[in-house]
TORKOL-975766 format. One record per residue (C-alpha): residue in one letter; residue number from 1; x, y, z. Coordinates in steps of 0.05 Angstrom, whole numbers, plus 32768, in hexadecimal, padded with zeros to 4 digits. Layout:
<kezas>
+----+-----+------+------+------+
! aa !   i !    X !    Y !    Z !
+----+-----+------+------+------+
!  A ! NUM !    X !    Y !    Z !
...
+----+-----+------+------+------+
</kezas>
This chain:
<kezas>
+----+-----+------+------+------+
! aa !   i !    X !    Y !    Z !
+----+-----+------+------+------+
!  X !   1 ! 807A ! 7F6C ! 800D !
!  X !   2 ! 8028 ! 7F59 ! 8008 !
!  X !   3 ! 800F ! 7F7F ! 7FCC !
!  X !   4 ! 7FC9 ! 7FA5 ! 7FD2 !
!  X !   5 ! 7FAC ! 7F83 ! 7FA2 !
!  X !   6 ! 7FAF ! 7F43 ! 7FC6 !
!  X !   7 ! 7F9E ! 7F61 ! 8009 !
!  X !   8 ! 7F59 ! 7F7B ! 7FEB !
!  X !   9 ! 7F4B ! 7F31 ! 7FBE !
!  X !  10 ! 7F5C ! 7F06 ! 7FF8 !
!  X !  11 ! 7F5A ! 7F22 ! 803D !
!  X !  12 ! 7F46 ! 7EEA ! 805A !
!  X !  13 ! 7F77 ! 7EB8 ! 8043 !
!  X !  14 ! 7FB0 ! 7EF1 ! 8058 !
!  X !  15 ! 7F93 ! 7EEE ! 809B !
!  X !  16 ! 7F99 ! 7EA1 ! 80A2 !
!  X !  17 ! 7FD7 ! 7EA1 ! 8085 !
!  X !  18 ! 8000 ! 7EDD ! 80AF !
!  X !  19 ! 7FD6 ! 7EB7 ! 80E8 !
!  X !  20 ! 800D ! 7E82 ! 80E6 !
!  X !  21 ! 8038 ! 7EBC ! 80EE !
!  X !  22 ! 8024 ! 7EC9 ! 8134 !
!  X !  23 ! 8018 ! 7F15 ! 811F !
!  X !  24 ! 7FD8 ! 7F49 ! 8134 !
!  X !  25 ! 7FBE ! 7F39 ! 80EA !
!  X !  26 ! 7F84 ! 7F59 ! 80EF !
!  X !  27 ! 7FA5 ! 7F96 ! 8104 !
!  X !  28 ! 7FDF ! 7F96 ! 80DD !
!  X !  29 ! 7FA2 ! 7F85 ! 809C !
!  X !  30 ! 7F74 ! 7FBC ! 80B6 !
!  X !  31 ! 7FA7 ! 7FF4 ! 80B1 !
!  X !  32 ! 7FC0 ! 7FDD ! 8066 !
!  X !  33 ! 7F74 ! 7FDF ! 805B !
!  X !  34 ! 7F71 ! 8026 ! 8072 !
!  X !  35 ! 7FAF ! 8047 ! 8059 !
!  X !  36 ! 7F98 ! 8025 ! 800E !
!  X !  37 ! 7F59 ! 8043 ! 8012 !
!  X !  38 ! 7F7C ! 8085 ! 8029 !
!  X !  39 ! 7F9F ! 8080 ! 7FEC !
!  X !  40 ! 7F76 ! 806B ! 7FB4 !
!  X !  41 ! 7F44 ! 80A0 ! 7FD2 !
!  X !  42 ! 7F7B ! 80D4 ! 7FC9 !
!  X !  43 ! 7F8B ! 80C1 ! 7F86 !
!  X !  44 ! 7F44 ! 80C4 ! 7F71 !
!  X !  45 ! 7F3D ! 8106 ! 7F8F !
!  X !  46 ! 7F80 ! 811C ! 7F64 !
!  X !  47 ! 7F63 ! 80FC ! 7F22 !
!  X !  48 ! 7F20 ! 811A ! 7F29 !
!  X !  49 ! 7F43 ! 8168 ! 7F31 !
!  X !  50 ! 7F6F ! 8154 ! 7EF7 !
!  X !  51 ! 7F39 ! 8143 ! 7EC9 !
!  X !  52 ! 7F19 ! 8183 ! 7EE5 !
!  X !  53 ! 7F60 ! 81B1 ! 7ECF !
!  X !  54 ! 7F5D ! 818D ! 7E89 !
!  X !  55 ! 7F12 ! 819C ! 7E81 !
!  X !  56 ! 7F25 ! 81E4 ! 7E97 !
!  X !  57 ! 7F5E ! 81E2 ! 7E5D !
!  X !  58 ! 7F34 ! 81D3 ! 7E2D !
!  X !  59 ! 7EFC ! 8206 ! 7E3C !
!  X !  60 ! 7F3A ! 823E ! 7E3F !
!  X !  61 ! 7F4D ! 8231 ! 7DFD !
!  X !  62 ! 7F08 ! 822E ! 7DE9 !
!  X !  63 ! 7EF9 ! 8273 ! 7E04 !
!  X !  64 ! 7F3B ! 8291 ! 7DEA !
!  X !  65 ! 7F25 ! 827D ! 7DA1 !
!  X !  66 ! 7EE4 ! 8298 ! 7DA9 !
!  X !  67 ! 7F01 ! 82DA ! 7DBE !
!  X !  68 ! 7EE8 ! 82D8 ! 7E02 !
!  X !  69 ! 7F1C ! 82EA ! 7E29 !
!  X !  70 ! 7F00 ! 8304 ! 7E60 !
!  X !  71 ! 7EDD ! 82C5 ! 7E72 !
!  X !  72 ! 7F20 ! 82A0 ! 7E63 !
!  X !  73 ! 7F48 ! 82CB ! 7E9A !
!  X !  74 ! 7F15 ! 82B6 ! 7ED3 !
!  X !  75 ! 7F22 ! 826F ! 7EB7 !
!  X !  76 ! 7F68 ! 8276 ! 7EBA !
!  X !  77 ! 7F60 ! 828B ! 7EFF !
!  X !  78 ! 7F3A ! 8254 ! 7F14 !
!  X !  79 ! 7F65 ! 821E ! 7EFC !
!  X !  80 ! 7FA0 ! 8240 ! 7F27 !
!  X !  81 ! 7F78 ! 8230 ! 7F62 !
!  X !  82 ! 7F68 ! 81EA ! 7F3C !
!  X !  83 ! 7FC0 ! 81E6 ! 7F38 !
!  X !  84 ! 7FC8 ! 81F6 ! 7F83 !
!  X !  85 ! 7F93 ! 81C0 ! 7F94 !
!  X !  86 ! 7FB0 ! 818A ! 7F68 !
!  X !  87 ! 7FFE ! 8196 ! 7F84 !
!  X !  88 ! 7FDC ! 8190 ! 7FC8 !
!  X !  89 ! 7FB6 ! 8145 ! 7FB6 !
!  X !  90 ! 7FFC ! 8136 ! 7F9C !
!  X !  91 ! 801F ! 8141 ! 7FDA !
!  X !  92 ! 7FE5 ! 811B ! 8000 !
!  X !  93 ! 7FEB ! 80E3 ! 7FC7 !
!  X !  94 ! 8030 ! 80DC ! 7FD8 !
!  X !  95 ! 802E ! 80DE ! 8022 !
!  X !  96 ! 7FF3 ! 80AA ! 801A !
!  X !  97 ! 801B ! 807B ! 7FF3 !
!  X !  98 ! 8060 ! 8080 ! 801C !
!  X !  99 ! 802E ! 8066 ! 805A !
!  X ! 100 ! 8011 ! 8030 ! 8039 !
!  X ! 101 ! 8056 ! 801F ! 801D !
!  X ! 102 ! 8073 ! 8024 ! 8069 !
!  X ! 103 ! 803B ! 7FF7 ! 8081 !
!  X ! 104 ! 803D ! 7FC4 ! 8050 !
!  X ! 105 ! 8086 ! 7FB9 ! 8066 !
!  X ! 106 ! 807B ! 7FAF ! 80A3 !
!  X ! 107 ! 8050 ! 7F71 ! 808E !
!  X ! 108 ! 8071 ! 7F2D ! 8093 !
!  X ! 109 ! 805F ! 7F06 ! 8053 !
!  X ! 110 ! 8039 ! 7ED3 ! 8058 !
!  X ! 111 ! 804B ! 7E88 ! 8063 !
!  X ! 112 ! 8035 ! 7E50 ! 802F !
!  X ! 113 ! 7FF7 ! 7E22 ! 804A !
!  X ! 114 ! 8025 ! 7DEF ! 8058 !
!  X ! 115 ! 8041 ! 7E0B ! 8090 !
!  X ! 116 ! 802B ! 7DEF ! 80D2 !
!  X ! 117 ! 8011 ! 7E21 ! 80FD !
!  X ! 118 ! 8044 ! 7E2B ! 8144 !
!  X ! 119 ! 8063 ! 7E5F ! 8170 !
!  X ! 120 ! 80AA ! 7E3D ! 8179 !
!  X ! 121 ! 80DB ! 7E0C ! 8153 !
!  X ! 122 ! 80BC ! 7DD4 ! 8174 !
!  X ! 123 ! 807D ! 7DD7 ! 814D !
!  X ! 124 ! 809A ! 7DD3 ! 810C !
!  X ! 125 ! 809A ! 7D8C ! 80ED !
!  X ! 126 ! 80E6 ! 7D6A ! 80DB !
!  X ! 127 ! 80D0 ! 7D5A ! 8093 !
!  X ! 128 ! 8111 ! 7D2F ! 808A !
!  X ! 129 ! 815A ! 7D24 ! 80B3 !
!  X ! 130 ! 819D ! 7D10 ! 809A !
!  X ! 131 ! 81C8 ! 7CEB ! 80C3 !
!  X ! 132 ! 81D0 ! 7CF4 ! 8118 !
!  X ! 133 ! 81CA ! 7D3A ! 8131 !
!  X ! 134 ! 820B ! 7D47 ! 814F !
!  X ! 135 ! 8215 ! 7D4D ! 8199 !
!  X ! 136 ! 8234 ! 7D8E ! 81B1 !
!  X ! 137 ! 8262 ! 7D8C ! 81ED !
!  X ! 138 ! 8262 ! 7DB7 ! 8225 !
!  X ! 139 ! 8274 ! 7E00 ! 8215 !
!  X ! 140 ! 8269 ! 7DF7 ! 81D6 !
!  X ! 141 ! 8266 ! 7E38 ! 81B8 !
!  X ! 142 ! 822C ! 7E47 ! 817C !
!  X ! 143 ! 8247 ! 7E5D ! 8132 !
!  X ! 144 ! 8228 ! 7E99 ! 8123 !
+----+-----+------+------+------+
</kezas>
């Protein structure tokens, strides 16, 4: 499986490369493009409300030691709604990340430069034979 990583560094060179594969690349690449930034825009959504809940931690135990407990209720009520929200980015971060996971397997990998460039057998080079190909008589039933 392609990792993200590589798919955001060298996009190019995956498209040359899966080219050889006779695959929609840029289709296949434009939808791991999407679902990544899908994700990593989820997951900084869900970081930025979890820094908010610790903030709001802090400031409740503030308030509590300065006797202000009034004040600290309302905060406590706020980061309930702050809990609900973050369960909910979770759920999206998941989903998020089991599409981009289900996309990137459907992604052949992606051939060395050596490999010459063909749509059937014939276009691949014999790099080196040993001995006479047999010849099969008639009838001649295959292995597998």
């Amino acid at each position: 499986m392609l990792e993200t990583a590589y798919l955001r560094s060298h996009p190019e060179e995956a498209r040359k490369r899966l080219g050889k594969r006779n695959v929609d690349a840029d289709a296949l690449l434009a939808e791991a493009d999407r679902l990544d930034e899908q994700r990593r825009s989820t997951q900084n959504a869900l970081d930025a409300k979890q820094a908010e809940m610790n903030a709001q931690a802090r400031t409740i135990g503030e308030l509590m030691k300065a006797g202000k407990k009034a004040e600290a209720e309302a905060a406590k009520a706020h980061s309930g709604e702050l809990k609900e929200a973050i369960a909910g980015l979770k759920d999206a971060l998941d989903a998020a990340e089991k599409a981009l996971h289900d996309h990137l397997c459907t992604i052949p990998n992606v051939p060395q430069d050596r490999v010459p460039e063909g749509k059937i057998p014939d276009d691949n080079a014999v790099v080196m034979q040993h001995g006479a190909i047999p010849e099969l008589g008639t009838g001649a039933k295959p292995h597998w």
